[in-house]
C-alpha positions in Angstrom: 0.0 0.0 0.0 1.3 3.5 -0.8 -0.2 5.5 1.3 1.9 8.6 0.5 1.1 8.4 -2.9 -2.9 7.8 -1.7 -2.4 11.1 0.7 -1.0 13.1 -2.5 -4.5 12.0 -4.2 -6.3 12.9 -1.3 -5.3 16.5 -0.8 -5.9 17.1 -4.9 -9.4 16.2 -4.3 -9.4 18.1 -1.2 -7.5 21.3 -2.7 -10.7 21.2 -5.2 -13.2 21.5 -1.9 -14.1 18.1 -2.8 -16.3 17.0 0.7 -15.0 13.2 0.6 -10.9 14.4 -0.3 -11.4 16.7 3.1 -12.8 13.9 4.8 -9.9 11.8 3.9 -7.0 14.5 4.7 -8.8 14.4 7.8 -8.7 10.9 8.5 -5.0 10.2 7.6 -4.2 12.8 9.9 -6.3 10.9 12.5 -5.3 7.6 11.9 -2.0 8.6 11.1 -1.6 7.2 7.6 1.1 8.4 5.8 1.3 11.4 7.7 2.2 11.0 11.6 -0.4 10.9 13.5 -1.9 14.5 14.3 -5.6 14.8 15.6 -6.0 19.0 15.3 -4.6 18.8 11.5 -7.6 16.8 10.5 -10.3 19.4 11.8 -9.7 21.9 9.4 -10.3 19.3 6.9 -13.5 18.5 8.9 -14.7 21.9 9.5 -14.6 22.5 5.6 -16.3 19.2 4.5 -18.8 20.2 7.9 -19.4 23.6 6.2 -20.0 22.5 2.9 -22.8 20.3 4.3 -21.0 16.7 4.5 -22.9 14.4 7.5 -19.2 12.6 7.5 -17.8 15.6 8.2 -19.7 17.0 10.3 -20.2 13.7 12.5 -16.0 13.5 12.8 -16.0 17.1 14.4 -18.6 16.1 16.8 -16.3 13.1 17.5 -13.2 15.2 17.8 -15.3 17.7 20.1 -16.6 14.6 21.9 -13.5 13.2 23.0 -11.2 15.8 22.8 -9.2 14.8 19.6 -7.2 17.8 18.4 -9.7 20.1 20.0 -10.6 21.3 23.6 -13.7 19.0 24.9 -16.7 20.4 24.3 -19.9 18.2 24.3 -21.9 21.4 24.0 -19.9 21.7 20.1 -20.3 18.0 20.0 -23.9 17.9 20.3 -24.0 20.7 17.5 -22.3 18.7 14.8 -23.9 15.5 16.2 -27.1 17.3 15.6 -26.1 18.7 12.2 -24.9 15.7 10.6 -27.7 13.1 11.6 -29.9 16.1 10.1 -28.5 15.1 7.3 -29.0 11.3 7.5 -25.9 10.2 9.7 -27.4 7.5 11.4 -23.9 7.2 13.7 -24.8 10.5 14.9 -28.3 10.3 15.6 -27.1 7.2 18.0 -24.5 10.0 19.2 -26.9 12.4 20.5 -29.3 9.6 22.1 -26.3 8.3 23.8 -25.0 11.7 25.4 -28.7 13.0 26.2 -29.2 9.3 28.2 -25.6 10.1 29.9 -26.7 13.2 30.5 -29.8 12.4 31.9 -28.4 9.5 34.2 -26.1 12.7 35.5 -29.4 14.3 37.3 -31.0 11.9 38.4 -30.6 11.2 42.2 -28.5 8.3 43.8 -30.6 5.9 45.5 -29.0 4.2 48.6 
């Protein structure tokens, strides 16, 4: 597997504001292939995918903001993207937002003795 020459292909696609060449920049930074691994270079590629209405986008930056990956933690901005990109049929982060409202809600309830 090249993978350098796979990134070089990538960031073409991504240089033309193509949503799934972002998305890929993104996740080589992520999963450091053929790049080292580097969580807060792949949000910019997010964040522009995200923008230009991609739910894979969109549902990575709620990931990144979930679990503090390359960003500050910030389930508030989690919840946002979550929220965006199951609007636009990302089924991963319609289970997203379930799971952190049930977390959430497990958080206020009192403790029985």
């Amino acid at each position: 597997r090249d993978y350098a020459e796979a990134l070089k292909w990538y960031r073409k696609s991504a240089a033309q504001g193509n949503n799934s060449g972002l998305c890929d920049v993104g996740f080589c930074y992520r999963n450091g292939t053929g790049v080292p691994r580097d969580f807060a270079k792949a949000i910019p590629f997010y964040l522009q995918a995200a923008n230009q209405g991609c739910p894979t986008g969109a549902y990575w930056l709620a990931y990144s903001y979930e679990h503090g990956e390359g960003v500050e933690k910030d389930v508030k901005k989690a919840m946002h993207w979550y929220d965006i990109s199951s609007k636009r049929g990302d089924s991963d982060a319609a289970e997203a937002l379930k799971r952190i409202a049930a977390a959430a809600a497990g958080k206020k309830q009192p403790r029985r003795r």
